[in-house]
Structures are given as C-alpha cells and as structure tokens.
C-alpha positions as CSV (number, residue, x, y, z in Angstrom):
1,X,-11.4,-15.9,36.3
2,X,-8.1,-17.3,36.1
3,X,-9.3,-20.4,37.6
4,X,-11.0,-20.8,34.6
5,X,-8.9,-19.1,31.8
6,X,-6.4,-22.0,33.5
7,X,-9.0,-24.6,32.6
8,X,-9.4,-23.4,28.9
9,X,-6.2,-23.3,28.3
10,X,-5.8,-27.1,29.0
11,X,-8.8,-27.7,26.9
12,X,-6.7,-25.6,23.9
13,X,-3.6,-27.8,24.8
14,X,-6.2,-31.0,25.0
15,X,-6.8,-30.8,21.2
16,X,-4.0,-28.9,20.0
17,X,-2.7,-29.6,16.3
18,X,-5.8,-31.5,15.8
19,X,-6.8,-32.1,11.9
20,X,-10.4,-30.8,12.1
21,X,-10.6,-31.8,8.3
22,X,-9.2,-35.4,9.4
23,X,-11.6,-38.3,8.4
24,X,-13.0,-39.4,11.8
25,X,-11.8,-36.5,13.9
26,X,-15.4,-36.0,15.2
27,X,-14.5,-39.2,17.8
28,X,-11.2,-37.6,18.4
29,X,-12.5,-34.4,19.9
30,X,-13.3,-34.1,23.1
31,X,-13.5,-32.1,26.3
32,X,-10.9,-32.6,28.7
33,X,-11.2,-34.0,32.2
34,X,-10.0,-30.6,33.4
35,X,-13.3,-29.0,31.2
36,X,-15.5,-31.7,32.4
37,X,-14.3,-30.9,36.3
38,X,-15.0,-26.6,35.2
39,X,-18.4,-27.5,33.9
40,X,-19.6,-29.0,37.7
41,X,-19.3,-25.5,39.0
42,X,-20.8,-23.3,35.5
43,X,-23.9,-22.2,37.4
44,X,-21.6,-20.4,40.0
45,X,-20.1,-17.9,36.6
46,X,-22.1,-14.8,36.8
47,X,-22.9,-12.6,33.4
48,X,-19.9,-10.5,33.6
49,X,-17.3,-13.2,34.1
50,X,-19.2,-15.6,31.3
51,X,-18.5,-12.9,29.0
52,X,-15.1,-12.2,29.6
53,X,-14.6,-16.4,29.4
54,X,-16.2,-16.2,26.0
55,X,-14.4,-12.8,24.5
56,X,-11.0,-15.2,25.9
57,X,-12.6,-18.6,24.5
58,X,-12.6,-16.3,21.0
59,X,-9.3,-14.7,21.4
60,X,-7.3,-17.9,22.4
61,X,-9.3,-19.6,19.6
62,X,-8.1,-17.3,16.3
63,X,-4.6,-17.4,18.2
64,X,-4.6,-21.4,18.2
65,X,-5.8,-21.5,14.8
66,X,-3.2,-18.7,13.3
67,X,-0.4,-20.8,15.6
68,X,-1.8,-23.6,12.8
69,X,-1.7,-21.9,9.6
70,X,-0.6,-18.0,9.7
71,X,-2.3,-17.7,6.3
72,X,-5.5,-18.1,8.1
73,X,-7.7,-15.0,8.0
74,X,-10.8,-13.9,10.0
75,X,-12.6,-10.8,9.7
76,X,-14.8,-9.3,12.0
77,X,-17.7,-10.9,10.5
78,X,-16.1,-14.2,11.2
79,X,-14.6,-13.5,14.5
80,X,-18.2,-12.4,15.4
81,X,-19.9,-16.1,14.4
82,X,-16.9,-17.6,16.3
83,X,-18.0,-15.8,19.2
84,X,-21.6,-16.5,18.9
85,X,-20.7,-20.6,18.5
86,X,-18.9,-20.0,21.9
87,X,-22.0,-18.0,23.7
88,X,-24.3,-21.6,22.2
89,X,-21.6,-24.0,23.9
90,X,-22.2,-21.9,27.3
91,X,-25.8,-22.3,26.8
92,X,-26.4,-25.8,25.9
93,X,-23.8,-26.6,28.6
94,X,-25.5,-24.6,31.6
95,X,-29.1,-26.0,30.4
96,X,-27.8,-29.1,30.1
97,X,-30.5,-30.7,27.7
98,X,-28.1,-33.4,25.8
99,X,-25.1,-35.1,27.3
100,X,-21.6,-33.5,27.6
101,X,-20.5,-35.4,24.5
102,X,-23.5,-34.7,22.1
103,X,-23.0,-31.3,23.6
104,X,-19.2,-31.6,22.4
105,X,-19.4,-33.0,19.3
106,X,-22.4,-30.8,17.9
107,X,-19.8,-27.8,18.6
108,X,-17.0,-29.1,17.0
109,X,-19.0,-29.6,13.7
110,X,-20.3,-26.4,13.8
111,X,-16.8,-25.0,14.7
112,X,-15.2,-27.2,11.3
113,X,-17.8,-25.9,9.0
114,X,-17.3,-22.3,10.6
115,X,-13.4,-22.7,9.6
116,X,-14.9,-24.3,6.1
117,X,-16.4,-21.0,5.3
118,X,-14.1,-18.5,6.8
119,X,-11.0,-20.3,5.1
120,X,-12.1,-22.5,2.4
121,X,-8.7,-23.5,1.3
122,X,-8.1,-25.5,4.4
123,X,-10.3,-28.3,4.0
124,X,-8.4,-28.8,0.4
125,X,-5.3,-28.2,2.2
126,X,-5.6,-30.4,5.1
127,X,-8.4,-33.3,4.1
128,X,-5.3,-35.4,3.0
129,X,-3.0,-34.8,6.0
130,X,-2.8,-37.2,8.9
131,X,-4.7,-36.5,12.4
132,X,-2.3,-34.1,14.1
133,X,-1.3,-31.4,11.1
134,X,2.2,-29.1,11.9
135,X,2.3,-25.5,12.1
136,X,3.0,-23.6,9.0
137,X,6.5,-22.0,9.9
138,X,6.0,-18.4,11.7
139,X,9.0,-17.2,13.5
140,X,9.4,-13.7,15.5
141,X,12.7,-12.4,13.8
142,X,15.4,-10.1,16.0
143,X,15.0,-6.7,15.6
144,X,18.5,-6.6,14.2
145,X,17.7,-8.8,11.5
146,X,14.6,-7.4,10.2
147,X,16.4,-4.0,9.9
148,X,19.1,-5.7,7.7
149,X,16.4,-6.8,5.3
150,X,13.4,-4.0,5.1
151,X,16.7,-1.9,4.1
152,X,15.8,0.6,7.2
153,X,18.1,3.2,7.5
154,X,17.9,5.1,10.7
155,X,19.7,8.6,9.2
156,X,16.8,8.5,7.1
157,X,13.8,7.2,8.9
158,X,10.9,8.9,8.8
159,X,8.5,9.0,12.1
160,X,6.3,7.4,13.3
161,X,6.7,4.2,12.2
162,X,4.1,1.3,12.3
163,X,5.1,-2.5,12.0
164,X,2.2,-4.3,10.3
165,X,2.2,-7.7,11.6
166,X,4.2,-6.9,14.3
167,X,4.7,-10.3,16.1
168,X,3.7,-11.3,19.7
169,X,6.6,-9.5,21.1
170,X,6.6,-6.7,19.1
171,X,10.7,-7.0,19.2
172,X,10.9,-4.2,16.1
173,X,8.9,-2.0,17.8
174,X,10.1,-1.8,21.4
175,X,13.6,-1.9,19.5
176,X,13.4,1.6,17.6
177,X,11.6,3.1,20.8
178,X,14.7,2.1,22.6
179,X,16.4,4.1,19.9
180,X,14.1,6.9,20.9
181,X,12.2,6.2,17.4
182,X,8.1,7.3,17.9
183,X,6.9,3.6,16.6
184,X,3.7,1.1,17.1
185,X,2.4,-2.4,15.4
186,X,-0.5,-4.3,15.6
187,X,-0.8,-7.7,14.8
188,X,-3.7,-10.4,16.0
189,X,-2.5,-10.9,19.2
190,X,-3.8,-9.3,22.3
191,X,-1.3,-6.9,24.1
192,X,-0.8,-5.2,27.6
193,X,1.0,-2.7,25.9
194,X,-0.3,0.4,24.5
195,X,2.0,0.6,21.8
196,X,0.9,-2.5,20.3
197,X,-2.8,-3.1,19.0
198,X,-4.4,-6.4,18.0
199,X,-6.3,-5.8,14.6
200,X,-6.0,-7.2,11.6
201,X,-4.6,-5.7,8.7
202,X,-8.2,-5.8,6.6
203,X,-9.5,-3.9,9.7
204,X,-6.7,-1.5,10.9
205,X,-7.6,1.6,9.7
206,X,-4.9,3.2,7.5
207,X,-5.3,6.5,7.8
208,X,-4.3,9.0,4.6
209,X,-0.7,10.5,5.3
210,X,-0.7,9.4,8.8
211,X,2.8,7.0,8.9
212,X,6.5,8.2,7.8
213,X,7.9,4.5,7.7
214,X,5.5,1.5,7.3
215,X,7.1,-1.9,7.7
216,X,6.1,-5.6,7.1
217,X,8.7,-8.4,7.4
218,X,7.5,-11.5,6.1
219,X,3.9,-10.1,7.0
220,X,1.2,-8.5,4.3
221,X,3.2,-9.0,1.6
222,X,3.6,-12.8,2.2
223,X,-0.3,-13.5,2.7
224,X,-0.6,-11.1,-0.4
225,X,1.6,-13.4,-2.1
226,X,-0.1,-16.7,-1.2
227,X,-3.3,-15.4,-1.9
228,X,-2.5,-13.9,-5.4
229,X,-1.7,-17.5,-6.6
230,X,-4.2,-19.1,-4.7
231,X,-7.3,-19.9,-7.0
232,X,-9.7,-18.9,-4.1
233,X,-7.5,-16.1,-3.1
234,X,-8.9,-12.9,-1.8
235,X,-6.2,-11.2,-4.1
236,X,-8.3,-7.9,-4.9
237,X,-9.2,-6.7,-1.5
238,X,-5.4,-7.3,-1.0
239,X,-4.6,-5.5,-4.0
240,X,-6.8,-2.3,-2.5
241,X,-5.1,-2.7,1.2
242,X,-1.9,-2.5,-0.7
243,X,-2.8,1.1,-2.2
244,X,-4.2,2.1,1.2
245,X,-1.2,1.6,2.9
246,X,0.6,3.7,0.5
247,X,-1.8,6.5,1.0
248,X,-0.6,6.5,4.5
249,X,2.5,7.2,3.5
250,X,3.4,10.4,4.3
251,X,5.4,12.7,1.2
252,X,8.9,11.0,1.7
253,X,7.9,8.4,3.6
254,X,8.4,4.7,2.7
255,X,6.6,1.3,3.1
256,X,9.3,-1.4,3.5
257,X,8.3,-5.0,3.1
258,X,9.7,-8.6,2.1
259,X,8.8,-11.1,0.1
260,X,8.6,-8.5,-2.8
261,X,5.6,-8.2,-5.1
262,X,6.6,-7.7,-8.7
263,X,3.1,-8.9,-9.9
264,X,1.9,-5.8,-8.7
265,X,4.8,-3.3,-8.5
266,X,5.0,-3.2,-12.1
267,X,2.2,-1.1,-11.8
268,X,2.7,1.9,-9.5
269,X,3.4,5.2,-10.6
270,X,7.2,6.1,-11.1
271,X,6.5,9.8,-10.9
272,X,4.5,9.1,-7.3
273,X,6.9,6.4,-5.9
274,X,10.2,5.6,-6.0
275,X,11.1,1.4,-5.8
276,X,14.4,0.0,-4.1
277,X,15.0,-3.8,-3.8
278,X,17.6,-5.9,-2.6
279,X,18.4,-9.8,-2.4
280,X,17.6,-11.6,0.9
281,X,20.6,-14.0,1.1
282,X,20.1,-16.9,-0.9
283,X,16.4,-16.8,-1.2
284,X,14.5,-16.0,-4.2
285,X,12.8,-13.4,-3.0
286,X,13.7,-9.9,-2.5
287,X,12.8,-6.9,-0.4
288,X,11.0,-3.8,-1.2
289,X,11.5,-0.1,-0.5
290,X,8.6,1.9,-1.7
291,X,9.7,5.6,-1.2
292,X,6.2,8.1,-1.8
293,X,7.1,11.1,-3.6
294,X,4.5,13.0,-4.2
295,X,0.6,13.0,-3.9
C-alpha cells in the first residue's frame, strides 16, 4: 500500500498548482513516469487495497485542491462523484481499452468540469490566470496567538470546547488539553488522532447545547464572509449553519470567531446573546464574542 500511496503522491506533486481552467492545460496534464511505472503492476492490486488507493486518491485530492483555494467547498454529494471519477480511472486503466493518454486526458476533463460544478466561481476566478495558479494564503496560527484574538479567557472558559476549522495540526486544540481543558476540532484533513475529526463544517453535526466554547479563527466566518459577497455565494445555508452553531451553545457558553460578521449580527437577539468585539491589530476586521444567554 505505501508503495503505491508513494506513487500517488508524486503524481499529486507531478501536476501540482496546475490551472485546470488554463487555456490548453488539457496537453499539460499528464501522468507521471512514476504513475506510468505503478500502472505495469495494477493487475497485482487486489479489491481491498484498490479501495483504500481510491478512498486516498479522494482524500489527497480535496486536500490538494483546498491547499489551492481554502474557499473551495465539497460536500458529500461532491466528494462522492469525486470518488466515483477515481473508481472509472481504475477501470479504464486495468481494462486497458484506450491508450494511457486518452485514458489521462478523458479524466482530467471530467475532473475540471467536476470542479466547474462543485465550485462554479473558479473557472471565473482562475480562466484569466497564467498556467501554474498560487495558493490562496491559509496559515496554521500558534495557539498563543489565536487565544489573543478569539478574546478566550481561560478563568472563564466554558468546556468542552470545539475548534471549527481546526487546522492540520490542531495546535489550539492539543494546546488547551495541555492546559487540562476537555477540547476537539475537525477540519478536512484526515487525522490519527481521536480528538480531531475530518468533516466539514456543512456536515459536522452540531448538536443542540452540546459545546461550552466554540471557536473559529479565520475559519467559518471567513468563508461566510466571501460567500455573502460572492454573487454565486451559498450565503443562506451559511446563514442557517451560523444559527446551528449557536444552538450548540450551551446557556453561558460562547462562540468566538474572527473576521466579524456585522451583516448578520445585527440581527441576533440581545435578550438571547450577548456580542463582544475587539480590533485585530491594524486590520479592518474585528473579532467576535457571541456569549448565549438564554434559550
């Protein structure tokens, strides 16, 4: 198996940062001569392992496209007809009736107009941009840091704690169990530890007074954001998420979470919850304290 997780993770590295909206990029993608050396011995894979190499073909796919654009989102819906392009590569590859590069290219047009329909806004975003696109900038912050600016005060915290979009290290999370503080996050990596659960936030299920302290840094809130002034944006199921994540609040419990959202704090109850903000050094934005106070 690691043989060939080895093997796909030099095909990822192959075509990484590759425009798939690029004019032309069709003759750019390709399989690697490490793929091409895997594909000799494909008839040796039995059932089991060929679906474990497709579940980590998917998995390493979203990654690589979220390591892209974080604003990219896929459901389960989507992650499902990701997976299903990945079980017709394995087929047509093992029966082997086209060549490895009709076999290559019909798979990378059906994977561009997959990402067309999961994300529409990419092929507006990215049809102008050279070849190789950059990442959208998505860094892990310390611990320390995102502490300072959730305005989490551990005299007051109320357990246990859940980090929505809690990074690939999950450096908040192992932080306050250091401090002997019951937490967990999810976010849509995939973990070895228990304490850390790869979901997304549209599929995590929020259950109703379940959480004492619910942070985001840079996280919900900031897709919330770009989608609310997007003109494609999915900004009502947002707007719903947003209310569910207060119902798991439990009675004194608070939801902490930068940028702020002022287009749709306005809104909320002032009997039901208390709001706190603060300035995030010199940026524009600010972050929020949502403190529940009653049902």
């Amino acid at each position: 198996m690691k043989f060939y997780q080895d093997y796909i993770d030099k095909q990822f590295e192959f075509n990484q940062g590759k425009n798939l909206f690029y004019n032309g990029i069709i003759n750019s993608l390709r399989f690697s001569p490490e793929t091409l050396e895997a594909i000799k011995s494909i008839d040796l894979i039995d059932e089991t392992s060929k679906n474990l190499l497709i579940d980590y073909l998917t998995n390493r796919s979203i990654q690589e496209f979220c390591r892209i654009n974080q604003y990219y989102t896929f459901d389960r819906q989507a992650q499902a007809d990701l997976k299903s392009l990945y079980i017709e590569l394995f087929a047509n590859i093992k029966n082997r009736e086209s060549s490895i590069d009709e076999i290559a290219e019909k798979h990378y047009v059906k994977l561009i107009n997959w990402l067309q329909s999961t994300n529409s806004f990419a092929e507006q975003i990215y049809i102008s941009k050279g070849e190789i696109v950059e990442p959208v900038a998505c860094s892990e912050y310390s611990p320390e840091l995102q502490i300072e600016i959730l305005q989490i005060d551990f005299e007051q915290i109320v357990e246990p704690v859940l980090d929505i979009g809690c990074g690939e290290q999950g450096n908040l999370v192992l932080y306050l169990r250091q401090k002997g503080i019951e937490a967990y996050g999810f976010d849509r990596f995939t973990f070895n530890n228990p304490l850390l659960a790869n979901s997304d936030w549209f599929d995590f299920k929020f259950e109703k007074e379940k959480w004492g302290t619910i942070a985001s840094n840079l996280g919900f809130s900031n897709h919330f954001q770009h989608h609310h002034f997007r003109n494609d944006g999915n900004f009502i199921e947002y707007a719903k998420k947003y209310m569910d994540i207060l119902n798991a609040l439990k009675l004194g419990g608070s939801f902490h979470y930068a940028p702020d959202l002022p287009f749709v704090e306005q809104y909320l109850d002032k009997n039901k919850y208390q709001l706190a903000k603060q300035s995030v050094g010199s940026y524009e934005f600010k972050s929020t304290k949502i403190k529940r106070l009653k049902k």
